[in-house]
C-alpha positions as YAML, in Angstrom:
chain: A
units: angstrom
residues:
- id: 1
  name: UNK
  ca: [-9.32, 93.84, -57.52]
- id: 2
  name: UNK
  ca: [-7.98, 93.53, -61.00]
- id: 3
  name: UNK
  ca: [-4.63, 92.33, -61.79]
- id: 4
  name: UNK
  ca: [-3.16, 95.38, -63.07]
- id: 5
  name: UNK
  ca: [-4.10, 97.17, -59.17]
- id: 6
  name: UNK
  ca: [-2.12, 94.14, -57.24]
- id: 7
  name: UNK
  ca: [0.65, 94.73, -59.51]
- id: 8
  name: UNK
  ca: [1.31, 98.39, -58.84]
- id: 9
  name: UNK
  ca: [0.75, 97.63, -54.81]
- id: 10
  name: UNK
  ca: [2.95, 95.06, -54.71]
- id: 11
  name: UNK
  ca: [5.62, 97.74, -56.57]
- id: 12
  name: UNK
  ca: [4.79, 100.53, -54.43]
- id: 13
  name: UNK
  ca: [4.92, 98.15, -51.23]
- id: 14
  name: UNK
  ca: [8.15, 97.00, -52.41]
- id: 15
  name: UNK
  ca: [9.50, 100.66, -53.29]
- id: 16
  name: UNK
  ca: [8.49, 101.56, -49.76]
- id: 17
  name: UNK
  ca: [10.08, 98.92, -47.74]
- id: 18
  name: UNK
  ca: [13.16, 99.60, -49.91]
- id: 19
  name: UNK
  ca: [12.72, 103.01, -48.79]
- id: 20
  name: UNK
  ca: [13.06, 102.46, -45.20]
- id: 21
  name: UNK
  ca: [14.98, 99.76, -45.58]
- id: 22
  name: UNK
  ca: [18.03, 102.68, -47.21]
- id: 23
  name: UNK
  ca: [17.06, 104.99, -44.40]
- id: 24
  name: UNK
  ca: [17.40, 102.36, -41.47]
- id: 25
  name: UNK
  ca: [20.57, 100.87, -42.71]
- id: 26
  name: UNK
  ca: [21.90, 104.98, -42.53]
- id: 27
  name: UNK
  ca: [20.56, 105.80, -39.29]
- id: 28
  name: UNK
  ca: [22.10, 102.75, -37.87]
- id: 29
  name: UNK
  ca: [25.75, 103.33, -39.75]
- id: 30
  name: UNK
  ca: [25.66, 106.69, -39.88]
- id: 31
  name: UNK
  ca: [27.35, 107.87, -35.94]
- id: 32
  name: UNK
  ca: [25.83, 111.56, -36.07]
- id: 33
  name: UNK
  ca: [22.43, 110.00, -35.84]
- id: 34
  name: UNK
  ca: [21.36, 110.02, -31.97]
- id: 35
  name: UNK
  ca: [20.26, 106.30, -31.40]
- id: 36
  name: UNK
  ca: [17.87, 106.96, -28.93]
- id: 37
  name: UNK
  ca: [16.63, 110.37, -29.76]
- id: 38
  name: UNK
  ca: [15.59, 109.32, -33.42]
- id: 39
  name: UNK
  ca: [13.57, 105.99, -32.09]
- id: 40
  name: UNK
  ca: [12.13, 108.10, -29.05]
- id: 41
  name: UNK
  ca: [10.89, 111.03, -32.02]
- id: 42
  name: UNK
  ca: [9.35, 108.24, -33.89]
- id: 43
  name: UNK
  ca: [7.44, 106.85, -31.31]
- id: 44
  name: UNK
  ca: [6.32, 110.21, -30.11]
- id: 45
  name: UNK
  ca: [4.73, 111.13, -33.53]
- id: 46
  name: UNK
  ca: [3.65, 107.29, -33.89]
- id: 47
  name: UNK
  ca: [1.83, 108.48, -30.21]
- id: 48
  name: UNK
  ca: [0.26, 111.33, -31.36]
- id: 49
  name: UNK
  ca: [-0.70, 110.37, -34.81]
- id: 50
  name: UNK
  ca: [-2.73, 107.62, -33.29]
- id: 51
  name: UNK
  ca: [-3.98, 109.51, -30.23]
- id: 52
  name: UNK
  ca: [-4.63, 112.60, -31.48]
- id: 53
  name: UNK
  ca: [-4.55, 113.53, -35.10]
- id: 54
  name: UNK
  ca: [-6.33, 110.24, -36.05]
- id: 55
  name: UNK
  ca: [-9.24, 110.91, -33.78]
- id: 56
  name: UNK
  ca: [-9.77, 114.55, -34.74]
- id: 57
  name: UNK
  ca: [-9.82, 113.68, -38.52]
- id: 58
  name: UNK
  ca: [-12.14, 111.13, -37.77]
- id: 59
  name: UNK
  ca: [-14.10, 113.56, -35.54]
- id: 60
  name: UNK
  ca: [-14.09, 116.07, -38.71]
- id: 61
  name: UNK
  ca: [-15.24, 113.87, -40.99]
- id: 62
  name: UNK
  ca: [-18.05, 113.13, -38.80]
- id: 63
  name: UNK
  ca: [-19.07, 116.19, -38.24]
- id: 64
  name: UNK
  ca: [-18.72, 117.43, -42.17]
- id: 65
  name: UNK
  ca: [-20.90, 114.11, -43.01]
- id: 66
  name: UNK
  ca: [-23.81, 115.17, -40.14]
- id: 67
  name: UNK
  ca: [-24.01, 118.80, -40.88]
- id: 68
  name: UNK
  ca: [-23.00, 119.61, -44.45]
- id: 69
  name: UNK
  ca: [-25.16, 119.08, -47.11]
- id: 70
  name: UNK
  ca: [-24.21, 115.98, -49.34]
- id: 71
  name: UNK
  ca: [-24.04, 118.09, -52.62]
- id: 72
  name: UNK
  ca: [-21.38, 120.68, -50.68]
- id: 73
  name: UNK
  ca: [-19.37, 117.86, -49.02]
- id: 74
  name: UNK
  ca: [-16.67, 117.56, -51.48]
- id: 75
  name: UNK
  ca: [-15.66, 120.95, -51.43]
- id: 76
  name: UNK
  ca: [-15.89, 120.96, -47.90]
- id: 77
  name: UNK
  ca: [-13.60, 118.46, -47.06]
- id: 78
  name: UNK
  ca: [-11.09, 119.90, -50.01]
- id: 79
  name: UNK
  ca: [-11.05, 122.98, -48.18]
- id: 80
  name: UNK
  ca: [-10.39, 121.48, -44.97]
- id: 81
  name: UNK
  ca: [-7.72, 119.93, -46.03]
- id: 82
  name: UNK
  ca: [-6.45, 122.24, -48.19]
- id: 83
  name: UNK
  ca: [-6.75, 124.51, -44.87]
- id: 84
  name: UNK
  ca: [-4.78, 121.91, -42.73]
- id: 85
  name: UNK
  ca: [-2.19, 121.96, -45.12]
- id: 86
  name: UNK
  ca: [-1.75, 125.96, -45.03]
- id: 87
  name: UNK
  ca: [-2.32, 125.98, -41.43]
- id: 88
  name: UNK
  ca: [1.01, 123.69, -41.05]
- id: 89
  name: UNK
  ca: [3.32, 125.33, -43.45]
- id: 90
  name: UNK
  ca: [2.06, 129.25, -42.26]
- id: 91
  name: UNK
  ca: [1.31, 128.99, -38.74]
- id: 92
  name: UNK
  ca: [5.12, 128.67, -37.05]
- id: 93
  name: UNK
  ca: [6.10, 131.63, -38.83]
- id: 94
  name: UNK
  ca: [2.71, 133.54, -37.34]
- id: 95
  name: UNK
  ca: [3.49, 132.31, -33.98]
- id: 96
  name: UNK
  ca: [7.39, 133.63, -34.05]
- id: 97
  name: UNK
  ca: [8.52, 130.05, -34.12]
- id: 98
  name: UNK
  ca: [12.45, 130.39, -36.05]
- id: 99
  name: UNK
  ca: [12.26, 133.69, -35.13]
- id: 100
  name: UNK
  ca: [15.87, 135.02, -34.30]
- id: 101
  name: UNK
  ca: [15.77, 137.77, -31.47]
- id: 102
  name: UNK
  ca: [19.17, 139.13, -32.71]
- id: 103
  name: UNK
  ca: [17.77, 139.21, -36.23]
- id: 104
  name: UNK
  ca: [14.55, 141.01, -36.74]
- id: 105
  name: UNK
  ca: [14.83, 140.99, -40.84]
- id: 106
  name: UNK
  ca: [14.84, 136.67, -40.19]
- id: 107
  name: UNK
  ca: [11.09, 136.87, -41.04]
- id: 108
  name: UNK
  ca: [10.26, 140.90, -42.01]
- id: 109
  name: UNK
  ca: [6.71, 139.91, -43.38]
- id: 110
  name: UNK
  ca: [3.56, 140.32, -41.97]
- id: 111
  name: UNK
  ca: [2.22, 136.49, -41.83]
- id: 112
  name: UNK
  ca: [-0.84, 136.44, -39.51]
- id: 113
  name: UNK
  ca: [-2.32, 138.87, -42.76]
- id: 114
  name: UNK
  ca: [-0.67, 136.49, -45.36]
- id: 115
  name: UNK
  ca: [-2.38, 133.56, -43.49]
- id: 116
  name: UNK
  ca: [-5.88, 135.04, -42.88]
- id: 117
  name: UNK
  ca: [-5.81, 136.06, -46.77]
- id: 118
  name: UNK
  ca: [-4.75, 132.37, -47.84]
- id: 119
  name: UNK
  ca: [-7.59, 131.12, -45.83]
- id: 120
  name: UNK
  ca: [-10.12, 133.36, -47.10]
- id: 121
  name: UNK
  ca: [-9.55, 132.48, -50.56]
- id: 122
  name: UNK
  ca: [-9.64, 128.99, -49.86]
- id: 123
  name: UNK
  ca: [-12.83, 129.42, -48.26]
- id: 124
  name: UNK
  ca: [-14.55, 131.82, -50.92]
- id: 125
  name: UNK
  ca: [-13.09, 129.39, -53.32]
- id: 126
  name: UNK
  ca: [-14.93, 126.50, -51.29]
- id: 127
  name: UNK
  ca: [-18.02, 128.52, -51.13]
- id: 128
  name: UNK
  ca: [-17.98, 129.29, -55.14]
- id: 129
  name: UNK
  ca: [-18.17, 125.57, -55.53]
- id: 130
  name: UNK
  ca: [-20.50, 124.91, -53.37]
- id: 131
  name: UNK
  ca: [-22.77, 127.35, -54.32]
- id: 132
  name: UNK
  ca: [-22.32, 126.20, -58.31]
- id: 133
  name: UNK
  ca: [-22.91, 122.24, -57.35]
- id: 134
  name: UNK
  ca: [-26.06, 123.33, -55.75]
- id: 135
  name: UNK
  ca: [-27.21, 125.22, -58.78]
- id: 136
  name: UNK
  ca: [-25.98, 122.43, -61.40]
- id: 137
  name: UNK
  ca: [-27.92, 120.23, -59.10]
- id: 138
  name: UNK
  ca: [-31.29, 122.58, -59.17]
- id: 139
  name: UNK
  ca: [-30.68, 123.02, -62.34]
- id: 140
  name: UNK
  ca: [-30.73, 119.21, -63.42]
- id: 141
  name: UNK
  ca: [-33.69, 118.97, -61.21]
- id: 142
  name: UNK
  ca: [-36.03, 121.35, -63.19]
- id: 143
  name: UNK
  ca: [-34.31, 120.46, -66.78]
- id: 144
  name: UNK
  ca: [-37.40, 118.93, -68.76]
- id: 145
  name: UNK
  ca: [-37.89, 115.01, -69.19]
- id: 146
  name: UNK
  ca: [-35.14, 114.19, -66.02]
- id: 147
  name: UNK
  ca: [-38.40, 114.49, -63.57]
- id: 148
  name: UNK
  ca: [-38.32, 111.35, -61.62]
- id: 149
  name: UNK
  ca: [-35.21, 110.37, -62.06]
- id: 150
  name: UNK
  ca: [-34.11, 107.97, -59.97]
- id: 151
  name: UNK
  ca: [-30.80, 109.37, -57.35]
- id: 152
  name: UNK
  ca: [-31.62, 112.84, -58.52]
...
């Protein structure tokens, strides 16, 4: 590791602990904070972080390196992730969640639609890229004089 990399860890290391450092030192001052409801929220997502999202990622990516081809793999996994990130923002407002019953203008759109459209373009997007490293790839393959190429 060269010396330039330790010195930006180091600073973002020491930005972070500053970080939490500020935000403990206001959750422990600040008397609207619930003392025990704050900790208990922490260790809950700690809990299912390690227990459950950690696993399934690692499940994913096990199952993405087995059964997608190595050439389609990178837009695979962008489009998972892209997906995962969609999927958290758009979902609560498919499934009602903030949903006032007094209010029915709270969220007038039609989001299941929204969310299947977002989705599809990620995925067609996913697929275009897929299908254009493969081609690049045969192309390279065939191109005159790279015949025996070594990691082709």
């Amino acid at each position: 590791m060269s010396a330039g990399v330790r010195w930006w860890r180091r600073v973002l290391v020491a930005a972070g602990v500053a970080i939490a450092g500020y935000a403990l030192v206001g959750a422990l001052t600040d008397n609207d904070v619930n003392k025990f409801g704050v900790p208990l929220f922490l260790v809950v997502v700690l809990v299912l972080h390690d227990a459950v999202f950690l696993p399934a990622v690692l499940g994913a990516g096990a199952a993405l390196r087995r059964f997608v081809p190595r050439r389609a793999r990178w837009s695979v996994q962008a489009g998972a992730l892209i997906s995962l990130a969609v999927l958290v923002v758009g979902l609560p407002p498919v499934l009602g969640f903030g949903r006032a019953a007094d209010n029915p203008s709270a969220l007038p759109r039609p989001y299941g639609w929204g969310l299947l459209a977002v989705l599809a373009a990620v995925w067609a997007g996913v697929a275009i890229t897929a299908t254009v490293a493969r081609h690049r790839r045969d192309g390279r393959r065939d191109a005159p004089g790279r015949r025996g190429v070594p990691g082709e």
